[in-house]
ZATILO-635076 format. One record per residue (C-alpha): residue number from 1; residue in three letters; chain; x, y negated, z. Coordinates in Angstrom, 3 decimals. Layout:
# residues N
NUM; ALA; A; X; Y; Z
...
//
This chain:
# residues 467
1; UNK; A; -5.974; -9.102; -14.529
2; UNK; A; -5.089; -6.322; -16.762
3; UNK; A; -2.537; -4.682; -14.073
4; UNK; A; -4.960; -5.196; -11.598
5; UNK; A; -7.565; -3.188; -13.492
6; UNK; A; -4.887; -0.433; -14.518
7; UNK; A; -3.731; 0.087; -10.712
8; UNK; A; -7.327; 0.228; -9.734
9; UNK; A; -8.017; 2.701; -12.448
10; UNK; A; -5.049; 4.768; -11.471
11; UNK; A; -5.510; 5.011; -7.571
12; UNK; A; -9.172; 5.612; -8.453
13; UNK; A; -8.042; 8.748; -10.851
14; UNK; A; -5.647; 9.624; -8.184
15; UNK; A; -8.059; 10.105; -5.115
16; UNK; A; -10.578; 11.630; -7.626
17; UNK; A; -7.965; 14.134; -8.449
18; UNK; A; -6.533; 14.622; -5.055
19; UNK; A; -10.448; 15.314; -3.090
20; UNK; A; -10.635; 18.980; -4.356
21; UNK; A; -7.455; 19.738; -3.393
22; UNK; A; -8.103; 18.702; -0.097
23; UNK; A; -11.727; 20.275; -0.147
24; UNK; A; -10.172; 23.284; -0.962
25; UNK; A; -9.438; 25.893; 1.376
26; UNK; A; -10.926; 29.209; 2.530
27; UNK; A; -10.573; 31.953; 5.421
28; UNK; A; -9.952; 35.293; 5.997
29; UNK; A; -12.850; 36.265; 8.261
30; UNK; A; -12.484; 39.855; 8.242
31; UNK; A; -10.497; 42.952; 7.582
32; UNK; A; -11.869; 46.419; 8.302
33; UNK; A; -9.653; 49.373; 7.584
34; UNK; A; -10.580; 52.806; 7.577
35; UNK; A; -8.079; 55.295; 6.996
36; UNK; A; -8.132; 59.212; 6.977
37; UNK; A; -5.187; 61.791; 6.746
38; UNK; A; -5.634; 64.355; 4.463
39; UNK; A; -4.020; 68.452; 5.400
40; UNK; A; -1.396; 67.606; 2.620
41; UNK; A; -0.083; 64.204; 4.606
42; UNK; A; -1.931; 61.958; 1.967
43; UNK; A; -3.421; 59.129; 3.817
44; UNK; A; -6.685; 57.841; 2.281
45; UNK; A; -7.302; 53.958; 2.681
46; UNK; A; -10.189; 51.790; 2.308
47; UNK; A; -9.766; 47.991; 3.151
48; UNK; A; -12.813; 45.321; 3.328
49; UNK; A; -11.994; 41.949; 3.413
50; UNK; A; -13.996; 39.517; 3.905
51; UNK; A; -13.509; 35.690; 2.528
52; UNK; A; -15.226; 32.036; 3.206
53; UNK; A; -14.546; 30.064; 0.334
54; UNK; A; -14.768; 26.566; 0.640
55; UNK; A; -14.481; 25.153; -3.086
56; UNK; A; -13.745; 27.128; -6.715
57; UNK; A; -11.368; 30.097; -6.443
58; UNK; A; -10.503; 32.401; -9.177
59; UNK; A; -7.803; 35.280; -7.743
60; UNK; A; -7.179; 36.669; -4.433
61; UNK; A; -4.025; 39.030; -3.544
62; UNK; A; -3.631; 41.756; -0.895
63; UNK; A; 0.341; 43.088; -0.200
64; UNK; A; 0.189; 46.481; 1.322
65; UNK; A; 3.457; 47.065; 3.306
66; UNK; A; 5.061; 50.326; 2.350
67; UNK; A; 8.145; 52.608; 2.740
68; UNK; A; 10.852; 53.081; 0.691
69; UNK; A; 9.930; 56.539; 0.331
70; UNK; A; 6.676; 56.069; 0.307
71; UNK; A; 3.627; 55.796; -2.912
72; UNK; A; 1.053; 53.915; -3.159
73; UNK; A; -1.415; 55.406; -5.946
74; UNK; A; -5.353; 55.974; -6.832
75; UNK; A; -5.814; 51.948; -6.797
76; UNK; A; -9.633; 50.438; -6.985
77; UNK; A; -11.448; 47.229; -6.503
78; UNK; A; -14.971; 47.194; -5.744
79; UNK; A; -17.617; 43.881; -5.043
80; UNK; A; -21.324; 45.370; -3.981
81; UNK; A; -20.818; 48.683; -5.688
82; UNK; A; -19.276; 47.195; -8.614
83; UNK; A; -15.546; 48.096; -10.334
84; UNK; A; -12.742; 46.087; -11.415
85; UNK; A; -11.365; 46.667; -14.676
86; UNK; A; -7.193; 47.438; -14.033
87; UNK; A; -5.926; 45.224; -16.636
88; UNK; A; -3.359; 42.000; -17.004
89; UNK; A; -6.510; 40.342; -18.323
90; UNK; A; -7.177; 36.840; -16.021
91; UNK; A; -10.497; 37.056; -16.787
92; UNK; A; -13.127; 37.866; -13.715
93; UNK; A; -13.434; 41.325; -12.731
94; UNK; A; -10.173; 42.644; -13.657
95; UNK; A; -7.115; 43.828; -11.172
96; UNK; A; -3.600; 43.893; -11.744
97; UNK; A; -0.949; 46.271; -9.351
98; UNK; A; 2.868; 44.846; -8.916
99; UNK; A; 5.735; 46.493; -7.029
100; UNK; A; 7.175; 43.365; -4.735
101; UNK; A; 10.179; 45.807; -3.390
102; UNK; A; 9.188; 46.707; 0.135
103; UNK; A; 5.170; 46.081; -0.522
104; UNK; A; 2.593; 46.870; -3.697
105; UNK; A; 0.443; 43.594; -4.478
106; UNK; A; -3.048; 43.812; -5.986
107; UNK; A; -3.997; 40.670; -7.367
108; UNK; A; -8.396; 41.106; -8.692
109; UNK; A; -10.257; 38.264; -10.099
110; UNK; A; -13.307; 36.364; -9.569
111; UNK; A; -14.999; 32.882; -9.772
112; UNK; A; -16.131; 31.478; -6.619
113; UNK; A; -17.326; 28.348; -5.078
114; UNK; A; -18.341; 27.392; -1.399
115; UNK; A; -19.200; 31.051; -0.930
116; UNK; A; -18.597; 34.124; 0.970
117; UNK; A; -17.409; 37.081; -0.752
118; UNK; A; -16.346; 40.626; 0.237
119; UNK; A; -14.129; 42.896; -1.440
120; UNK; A; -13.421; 46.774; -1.351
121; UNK; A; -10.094; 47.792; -1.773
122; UNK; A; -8.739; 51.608; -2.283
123; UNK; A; -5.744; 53.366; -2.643
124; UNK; A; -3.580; 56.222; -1.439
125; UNK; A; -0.313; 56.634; 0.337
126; UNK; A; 1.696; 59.350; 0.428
127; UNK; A; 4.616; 59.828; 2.152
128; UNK; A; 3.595; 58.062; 5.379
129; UNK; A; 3.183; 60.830; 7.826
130; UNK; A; 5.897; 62.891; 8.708
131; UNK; A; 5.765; 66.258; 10.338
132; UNK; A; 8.060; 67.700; 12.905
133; UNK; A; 8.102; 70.895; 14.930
134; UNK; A; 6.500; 69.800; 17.708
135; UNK; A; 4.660; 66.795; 16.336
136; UNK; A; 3.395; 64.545; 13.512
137; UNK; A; 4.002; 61.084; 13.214
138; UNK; A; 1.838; 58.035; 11.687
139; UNK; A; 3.817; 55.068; 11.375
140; UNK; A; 1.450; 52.737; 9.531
141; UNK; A; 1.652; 48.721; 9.094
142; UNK; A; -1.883; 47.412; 8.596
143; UNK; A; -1.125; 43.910; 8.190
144; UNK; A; 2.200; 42.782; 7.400
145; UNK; A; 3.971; 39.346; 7.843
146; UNK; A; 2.774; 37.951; 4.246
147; UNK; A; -0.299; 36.353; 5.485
148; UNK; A; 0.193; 32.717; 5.349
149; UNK; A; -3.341; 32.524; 7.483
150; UNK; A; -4.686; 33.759; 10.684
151; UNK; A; -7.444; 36.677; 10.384
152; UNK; A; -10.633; 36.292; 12.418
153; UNK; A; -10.830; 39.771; 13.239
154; UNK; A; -8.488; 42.981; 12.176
155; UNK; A; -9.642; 46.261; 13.345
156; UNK; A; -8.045; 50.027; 11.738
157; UNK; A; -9.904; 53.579; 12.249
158; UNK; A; -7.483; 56.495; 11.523
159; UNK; A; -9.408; 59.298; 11.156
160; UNK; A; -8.444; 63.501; 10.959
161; UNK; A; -9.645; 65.770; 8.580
162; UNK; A; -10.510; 68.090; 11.630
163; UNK; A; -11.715; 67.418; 15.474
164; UNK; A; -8.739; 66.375; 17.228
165; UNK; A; -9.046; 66.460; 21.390
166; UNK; A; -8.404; 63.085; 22.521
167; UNK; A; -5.567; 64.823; 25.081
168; UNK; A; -3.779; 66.046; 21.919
169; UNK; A; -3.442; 62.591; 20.783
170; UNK; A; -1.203; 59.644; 21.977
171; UNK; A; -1.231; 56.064; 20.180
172; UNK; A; 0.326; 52.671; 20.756
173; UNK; A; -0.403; 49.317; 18.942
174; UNK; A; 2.211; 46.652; 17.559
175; UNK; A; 1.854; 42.888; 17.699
176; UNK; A; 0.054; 40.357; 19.663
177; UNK; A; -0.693; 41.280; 23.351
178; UNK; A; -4.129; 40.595; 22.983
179; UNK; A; -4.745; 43.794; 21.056
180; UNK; A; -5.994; 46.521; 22.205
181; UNK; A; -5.878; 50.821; 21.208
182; UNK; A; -8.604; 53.665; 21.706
183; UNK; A; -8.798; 57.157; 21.526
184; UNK; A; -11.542; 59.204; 20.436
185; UNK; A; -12.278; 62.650; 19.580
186; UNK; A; -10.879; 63.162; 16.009
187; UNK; A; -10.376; 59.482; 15.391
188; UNK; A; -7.615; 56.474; 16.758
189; UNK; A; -9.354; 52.668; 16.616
190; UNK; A; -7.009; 49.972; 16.325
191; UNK; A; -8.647; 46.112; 17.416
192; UNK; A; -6.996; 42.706; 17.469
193; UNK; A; -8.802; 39.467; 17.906
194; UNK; A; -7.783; 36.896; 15.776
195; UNK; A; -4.347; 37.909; 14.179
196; UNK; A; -2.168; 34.615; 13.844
197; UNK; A; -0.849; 33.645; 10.288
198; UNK; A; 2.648; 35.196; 10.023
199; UNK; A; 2.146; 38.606; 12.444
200; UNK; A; 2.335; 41.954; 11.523
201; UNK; A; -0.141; 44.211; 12.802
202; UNK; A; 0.757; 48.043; 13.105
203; UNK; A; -0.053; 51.592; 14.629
204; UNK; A; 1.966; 54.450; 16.046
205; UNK; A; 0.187; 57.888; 16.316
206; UNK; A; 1.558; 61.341; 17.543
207; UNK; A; -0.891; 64.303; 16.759
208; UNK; A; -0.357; 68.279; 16.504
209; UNK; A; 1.554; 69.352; 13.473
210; UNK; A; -1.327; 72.180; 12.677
211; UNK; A; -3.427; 69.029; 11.152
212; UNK; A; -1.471; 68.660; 8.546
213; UNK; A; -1.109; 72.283; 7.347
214; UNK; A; 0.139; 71.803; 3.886
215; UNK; A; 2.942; 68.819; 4.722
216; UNK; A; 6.498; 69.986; 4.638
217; UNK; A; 8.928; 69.704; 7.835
218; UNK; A; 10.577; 66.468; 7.703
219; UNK; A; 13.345; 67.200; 10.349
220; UNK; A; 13.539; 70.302; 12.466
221; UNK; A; 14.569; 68.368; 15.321
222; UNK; A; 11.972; 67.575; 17.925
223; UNK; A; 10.728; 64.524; 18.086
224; UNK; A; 7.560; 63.600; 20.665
225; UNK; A; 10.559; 62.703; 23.513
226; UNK; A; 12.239; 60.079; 21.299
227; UNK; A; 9.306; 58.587; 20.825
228; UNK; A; 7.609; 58.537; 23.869
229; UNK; A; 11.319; 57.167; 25.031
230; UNK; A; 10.830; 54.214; 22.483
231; UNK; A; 7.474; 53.499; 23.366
232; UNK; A; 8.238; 53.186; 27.476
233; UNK; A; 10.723; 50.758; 26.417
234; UNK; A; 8.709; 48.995; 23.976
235; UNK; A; 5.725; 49.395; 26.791
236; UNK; A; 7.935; 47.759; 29.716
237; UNK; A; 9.251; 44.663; 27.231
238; UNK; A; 5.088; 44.286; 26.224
239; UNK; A; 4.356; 44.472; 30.178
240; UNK; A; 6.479; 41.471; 30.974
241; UNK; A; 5.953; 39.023; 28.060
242; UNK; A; 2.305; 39.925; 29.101
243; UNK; A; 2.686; 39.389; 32.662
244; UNK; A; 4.699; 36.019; 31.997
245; UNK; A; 1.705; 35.279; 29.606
246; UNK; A; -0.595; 36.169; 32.663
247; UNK; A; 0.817; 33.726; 34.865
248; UNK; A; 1.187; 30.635; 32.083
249; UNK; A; -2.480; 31.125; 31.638
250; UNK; A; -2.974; 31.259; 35.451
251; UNK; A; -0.687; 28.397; 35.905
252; UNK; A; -2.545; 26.236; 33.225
253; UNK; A; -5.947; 26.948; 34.582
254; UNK; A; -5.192; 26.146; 38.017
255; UNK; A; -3.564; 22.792; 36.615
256; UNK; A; -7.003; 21.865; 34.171
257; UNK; A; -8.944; 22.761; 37.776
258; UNK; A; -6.835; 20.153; 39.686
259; UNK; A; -7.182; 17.840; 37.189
260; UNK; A; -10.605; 18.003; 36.751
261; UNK; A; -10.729; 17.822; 40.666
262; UNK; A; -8.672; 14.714; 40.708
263; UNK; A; -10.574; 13.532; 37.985
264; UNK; A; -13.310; 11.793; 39.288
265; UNK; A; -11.795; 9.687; 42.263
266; UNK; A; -8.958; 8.759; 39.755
267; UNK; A; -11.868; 7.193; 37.595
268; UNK; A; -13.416; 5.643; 40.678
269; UNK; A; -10.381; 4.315; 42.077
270; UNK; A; -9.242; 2.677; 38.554
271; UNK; A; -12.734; 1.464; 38.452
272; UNK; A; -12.497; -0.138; 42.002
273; UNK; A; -8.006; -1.025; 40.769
274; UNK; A; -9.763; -2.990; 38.112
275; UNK; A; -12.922; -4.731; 39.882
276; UNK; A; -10.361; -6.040; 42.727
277; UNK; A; -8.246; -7.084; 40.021
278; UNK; A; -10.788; -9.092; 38.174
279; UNK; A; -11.635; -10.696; 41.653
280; UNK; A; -8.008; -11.798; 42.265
281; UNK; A; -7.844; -13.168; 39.281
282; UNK; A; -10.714; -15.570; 39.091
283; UNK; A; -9.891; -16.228; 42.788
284; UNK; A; -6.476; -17.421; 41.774
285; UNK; A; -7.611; -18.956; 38.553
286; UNK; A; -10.136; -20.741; 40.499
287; UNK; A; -7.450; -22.324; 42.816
288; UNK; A; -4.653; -22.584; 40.799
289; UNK; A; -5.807; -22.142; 37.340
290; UNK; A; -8.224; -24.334; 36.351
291; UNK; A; -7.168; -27.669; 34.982
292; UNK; A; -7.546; -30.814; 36.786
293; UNK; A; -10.002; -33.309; 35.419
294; UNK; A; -8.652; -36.354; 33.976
295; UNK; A; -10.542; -39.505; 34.195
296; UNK; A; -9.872; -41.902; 30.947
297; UNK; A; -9.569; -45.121; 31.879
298; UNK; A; -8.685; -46.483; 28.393
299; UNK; A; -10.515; -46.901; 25.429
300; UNK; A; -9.952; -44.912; 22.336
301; UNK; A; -6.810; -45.886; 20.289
302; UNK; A; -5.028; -47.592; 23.463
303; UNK; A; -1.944; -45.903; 24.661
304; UNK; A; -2.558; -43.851; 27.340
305; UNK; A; 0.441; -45.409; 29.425
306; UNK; A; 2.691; -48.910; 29.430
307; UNK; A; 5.630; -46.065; 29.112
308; UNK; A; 7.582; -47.529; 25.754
309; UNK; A; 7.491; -44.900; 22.955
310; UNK; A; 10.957; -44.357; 22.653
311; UNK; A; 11.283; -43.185; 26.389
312; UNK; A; 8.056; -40.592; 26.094
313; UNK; A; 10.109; -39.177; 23.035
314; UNK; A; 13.163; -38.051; 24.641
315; UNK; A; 11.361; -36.839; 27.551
316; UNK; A; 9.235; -34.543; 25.397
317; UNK; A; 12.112; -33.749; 22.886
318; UNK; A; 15.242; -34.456; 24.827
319; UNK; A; 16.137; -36.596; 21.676
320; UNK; A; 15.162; -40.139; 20.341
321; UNK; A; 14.530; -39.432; 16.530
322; UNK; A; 13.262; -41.997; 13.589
323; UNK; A; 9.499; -41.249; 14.651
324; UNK; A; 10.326; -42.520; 18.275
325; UNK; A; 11.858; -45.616; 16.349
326; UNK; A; 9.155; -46.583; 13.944
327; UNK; A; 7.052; -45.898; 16.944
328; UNK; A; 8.953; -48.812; 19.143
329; UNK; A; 8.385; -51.010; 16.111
330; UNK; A; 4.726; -50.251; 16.097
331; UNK; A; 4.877; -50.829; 19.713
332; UNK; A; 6.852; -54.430; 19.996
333; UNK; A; 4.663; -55.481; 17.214
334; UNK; A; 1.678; -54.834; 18.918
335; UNK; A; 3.152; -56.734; 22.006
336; UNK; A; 4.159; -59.789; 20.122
337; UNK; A; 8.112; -59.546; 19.537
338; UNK; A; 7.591; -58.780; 15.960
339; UNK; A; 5.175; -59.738; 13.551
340; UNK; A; 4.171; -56.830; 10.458
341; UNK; A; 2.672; -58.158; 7.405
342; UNK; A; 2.467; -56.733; 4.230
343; UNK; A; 4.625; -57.358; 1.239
344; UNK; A; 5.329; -56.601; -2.671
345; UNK; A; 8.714; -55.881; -2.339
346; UNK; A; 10.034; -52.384; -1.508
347; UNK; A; 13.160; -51.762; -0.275
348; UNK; A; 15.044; -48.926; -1.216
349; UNK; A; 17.717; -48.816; 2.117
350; UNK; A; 20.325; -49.790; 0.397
351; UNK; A; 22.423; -52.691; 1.948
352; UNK; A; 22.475; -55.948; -0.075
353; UNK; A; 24.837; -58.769; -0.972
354; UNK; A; 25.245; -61.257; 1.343
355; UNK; A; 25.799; -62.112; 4.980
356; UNK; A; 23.918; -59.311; 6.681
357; UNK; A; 25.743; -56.634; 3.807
358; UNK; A; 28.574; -57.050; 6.209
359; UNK; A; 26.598; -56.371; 9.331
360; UNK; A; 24.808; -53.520; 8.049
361; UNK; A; 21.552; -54.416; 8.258
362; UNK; A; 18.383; -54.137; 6.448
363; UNK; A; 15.969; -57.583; 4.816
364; UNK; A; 13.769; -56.001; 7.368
365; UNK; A; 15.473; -56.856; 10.377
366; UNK; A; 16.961; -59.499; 9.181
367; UNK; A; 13.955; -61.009; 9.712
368; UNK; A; 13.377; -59.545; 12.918
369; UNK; A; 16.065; -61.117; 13.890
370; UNK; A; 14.838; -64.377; 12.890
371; UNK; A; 11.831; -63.676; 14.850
372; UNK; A; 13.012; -62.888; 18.305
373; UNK; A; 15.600; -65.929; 18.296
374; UNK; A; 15.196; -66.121; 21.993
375; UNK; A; 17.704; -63.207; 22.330
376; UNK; A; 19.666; -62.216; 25.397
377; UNK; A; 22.649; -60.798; 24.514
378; UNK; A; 24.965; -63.844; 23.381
379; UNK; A; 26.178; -65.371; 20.760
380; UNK; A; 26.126; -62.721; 17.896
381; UNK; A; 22.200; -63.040; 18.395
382; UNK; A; 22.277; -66.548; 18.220
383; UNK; A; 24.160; -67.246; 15.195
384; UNK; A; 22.396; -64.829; 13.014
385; UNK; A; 19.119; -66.617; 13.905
386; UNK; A; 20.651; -69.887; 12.769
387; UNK; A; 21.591; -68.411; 9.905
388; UNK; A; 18.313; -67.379; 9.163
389; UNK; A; 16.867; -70.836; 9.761
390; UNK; A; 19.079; -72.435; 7.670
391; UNK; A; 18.554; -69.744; 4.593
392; UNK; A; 14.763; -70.929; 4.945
393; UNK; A; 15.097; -74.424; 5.144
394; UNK; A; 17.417; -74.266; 1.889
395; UNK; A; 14.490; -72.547; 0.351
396; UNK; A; 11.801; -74.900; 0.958
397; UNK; A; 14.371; -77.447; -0.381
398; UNK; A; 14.832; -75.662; -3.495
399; UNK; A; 13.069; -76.251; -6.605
400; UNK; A; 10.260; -73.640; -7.614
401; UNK; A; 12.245; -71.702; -9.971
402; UNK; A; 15.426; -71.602; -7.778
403; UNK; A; 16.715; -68.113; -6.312
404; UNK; A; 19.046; -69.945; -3.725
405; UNK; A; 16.887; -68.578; -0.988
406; UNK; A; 15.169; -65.208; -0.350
407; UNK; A; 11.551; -64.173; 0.187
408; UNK; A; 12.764; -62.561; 3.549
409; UNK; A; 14.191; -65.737; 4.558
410; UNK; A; 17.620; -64.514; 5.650
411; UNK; A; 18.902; -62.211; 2.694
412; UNK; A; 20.135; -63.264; -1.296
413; UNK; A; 17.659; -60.550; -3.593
414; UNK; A; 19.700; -58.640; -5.782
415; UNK; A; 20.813; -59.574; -9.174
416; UNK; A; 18.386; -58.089; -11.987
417; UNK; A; 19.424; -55.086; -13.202
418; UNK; A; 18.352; -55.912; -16.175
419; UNK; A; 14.852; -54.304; -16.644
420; UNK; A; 11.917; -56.622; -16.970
421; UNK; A; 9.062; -54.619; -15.623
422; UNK; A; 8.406; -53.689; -12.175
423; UNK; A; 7.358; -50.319; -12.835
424; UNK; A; 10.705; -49.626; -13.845
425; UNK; A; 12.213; -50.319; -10.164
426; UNK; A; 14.596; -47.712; -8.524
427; UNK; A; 12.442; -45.252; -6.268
428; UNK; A; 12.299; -46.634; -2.701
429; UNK; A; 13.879; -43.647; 0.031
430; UNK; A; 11.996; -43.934; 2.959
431; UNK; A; 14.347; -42.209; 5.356
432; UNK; A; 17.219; -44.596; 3.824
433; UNK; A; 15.117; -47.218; 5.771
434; UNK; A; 14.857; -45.118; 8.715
435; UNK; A; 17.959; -44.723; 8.424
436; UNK; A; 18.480; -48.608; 8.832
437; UNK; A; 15.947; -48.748; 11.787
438; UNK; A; 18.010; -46.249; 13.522
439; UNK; A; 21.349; -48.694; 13.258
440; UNK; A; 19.242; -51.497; 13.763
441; UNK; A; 18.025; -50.179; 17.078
442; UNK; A; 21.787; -50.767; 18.409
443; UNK; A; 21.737; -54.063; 17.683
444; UNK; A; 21.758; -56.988; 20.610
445; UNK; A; 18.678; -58.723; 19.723
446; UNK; A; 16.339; -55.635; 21.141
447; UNK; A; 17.395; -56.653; 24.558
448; UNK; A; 14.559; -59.667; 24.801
449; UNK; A; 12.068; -56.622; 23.330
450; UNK; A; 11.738; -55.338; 26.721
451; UNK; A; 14.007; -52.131; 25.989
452; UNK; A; 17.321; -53.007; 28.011
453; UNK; A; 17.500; -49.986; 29.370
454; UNK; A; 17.405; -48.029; 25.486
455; UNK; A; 19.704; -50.308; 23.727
456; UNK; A; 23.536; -49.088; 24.557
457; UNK; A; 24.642; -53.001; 23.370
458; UNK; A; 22.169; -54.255; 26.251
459; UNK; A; 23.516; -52.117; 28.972
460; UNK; A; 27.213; -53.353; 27.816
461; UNK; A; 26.242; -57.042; 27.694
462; UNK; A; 24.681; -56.822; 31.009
463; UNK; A; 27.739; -54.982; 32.651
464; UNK; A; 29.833; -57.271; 31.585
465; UNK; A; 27.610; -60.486; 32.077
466; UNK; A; 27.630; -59.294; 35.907
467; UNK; A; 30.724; -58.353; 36.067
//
């Protein structure tokens, strides 16, 4: 009981322990940036990220991808107007920065449960842009591969610190197809719709070099045809995985059309499939099924046919076995070969001294042979019924007290073993007296039973009477 009530304690602790974890979980529903370059190549950036928390959470991290030549600086947390504290404290409202080689992480603190929160991020990168003689470059990374969860929606403004025509401008997006670029006066918009877990999310922008006045050359070779020569490239490669994604989609929506077309006469026709099915069925059952009815013409605890016993057991088990045997007894004793009364003595199957030691038989039959004397098989019947005559005439002879004859009428008892009370007899082995009834049943003096056909010593003795 104890064990039982420690188990039960234990998975009880265990599923207790184990339901937060499983209630826990939140989502990244949105991410807004808004950036803006600034004349010296600075790039100002302000991230708000928006999470549903579903249970207690206490930290959140953001890793901003970076260059190696690049700085991230001017770090700040905000919630509704209010600042983080940049500390190694764990203790809410408090943000800590770490270098993780080719990204910065900012790791703030909080406390909240089944919630949604939003957080302000800000910061400065420098080294970013670069300027060439006939253009500037943006390379920027907005999201990186770190996220180990899709983003409901991601969408990136990159604005100029003066009016930019849109014809001056040229922009391409990185990452899923399903994302989308758009030019503006003075500004670039970024949108993608949800970004999977584990896909990066970045911007390419060529503008005129004049916007960034106060941003050194970084290469006086020109550089607007290499890019626009990686960007055809990259364009074509997009084109066809989007094409090929074009005609998968087409391909699966004419396939869910089909099948919803061929969905309705494949449920009427299984309908109808099973219907004519049941019909056959009871037809069949009705014809060939159904049992026949059996009239009883015998009364309750009659055999049911004059078939003997030993004959319906090998038909049903291909073998004759001690049950078919005790059964034959039963069976010639209710027909009046043998007569069953009750007695004190047990036997135990063992053979006793005497005549019928030597034959192998059992005080049982011995008597059973005295019983059917009328046997049919010749003289080995005979004699032992004349011996068993005898044996009871002697005792009837014999004085009261005199163990000359036997209470079984053919058989000597055994000499006392030496133990006066009958509770101290040997165990009686009831399959030792099958045992008996099974060499018993080859004996000749079954043939007047009505079994000739059973008994192998009947089928010899008539073989050779006719012969």
């Amino acid at each position: 009981m104890t064990v039982r009530r420690s188990a039960a304690l234990f998975l009880c602790a265990l599923l207790l322990a184990a339901r937060p974890a499983l209630a826990q979980r939140y989502a990244v529903e949105n991410l807004d940036i808004d950036a803006t370059v600034r004349e010296d190549g600075a790039l100002d950036v302000r991230e708000i990220l928006t999470y549903d928390f579903r249970g207690a959470f206490t930290f959140a991290f953001r890793d901003i991808p970076r260059k190696p030549m690049t700085r991230i600086e001017a770090i700040a947390v905000t919630e509704d107007g209010r600042e983080y504290v940049s500390s190694n404290s764990t203790e809410p409202g408090h943000f800590s920065v770490a270098e993780r080689g080719t990204s910065t992480r900012i790791t703030w603190r909080y406390r909240a449960k089944d919630e949604q929160r939003t957080f302000t991020l800000s910061y400065r990168i420098t080294g970013q842009i670069q300027k060439f003689p006939d253009t500037a470059e943006l390379y920027y990374k907005f999201v990186g591969e770190d996220w180990d969860r899709p983003i409901g929606n991601v969408t990136a403004t990159v604005r100029f610190p003066q009016p930019v025509p849109e014809s001056a401008l040229r922009a391409w997006a990185h990452g899923p197809l399903q994302g989308s670029v758009r030019l503006a006066t003075g500004r670039v918009d970024f949108d993608v719709s949800p970004l999977p877990a584990r896909r990066f999310w970045e911007g390419r922008i060529l503008f005129p070099p004049d916007v960034v006045p106060r941003l050194a050359l970084s290469s006086r070779d020109p550089r607007a045809a290499v890019v626009l020569a990686e960007e055809r490239r990259w364009a074509e490669e997009a084109n066809q995985r989007r094409e090929a994604l074009r005609r998968r989609s087409e391909a699966d929506a004419a396939r869910q059309a089909r099948q919803a077309r061929l969905e309705v006469p494949f449920v009427l026709t299984s309908i109808a499939l099973a219907v004519a099915a049941m019909i056959v069925f009871f037809r069949l059952y009705e014809r060939h099924g159904r049992p026949y009815e059996v009239t009883v013409h015998s009364a309750p605890g009659d055999p049911p046919s004059a078939h003997p016993p030993a004959l319906v057991g090998y038909l049903m088990n291909r073998t004759v076995g001690p049950p078919a045997i005790v059964a034959t007894l039963l069976d010639l004793a209710r027909r009046g070969y043998l007569t069953v009364r009750e007695t004190e003595d047990v036997s135990d199957g063992r053979p006793t001294t005497g005549s019928n030691e030597r034959r192998g038989r059992s005080p049982s039959f011995a008597r059973t042979s005295a019983t059917s004397s009328s046997s049919c098989c010749g003289k080995r019947a005979a004699t032992t019924a004349s011996r068993c005559r005898a044996s009871i005439a002697r005792r009837r002879n014999a004085p009261a007290n005199s163990t000359s004859g036997s209470r079984h009428g053919c058989l000597r008892p055994r000499k006392p073993d030496g133990r006066s009370s009958s509770s101290n007899r040997r165990r009686p082995r009831p399959w030792a007296s099958i045992f008996w009834l099974a060499r018993a049943s080859r004996s000749p003096g079954w043939c007047s039973a009505g079994y000739p056909d059973l008994v192998p010593a009947c089928r010899r003795s008539s073989s050779a009477s006719s012969s």
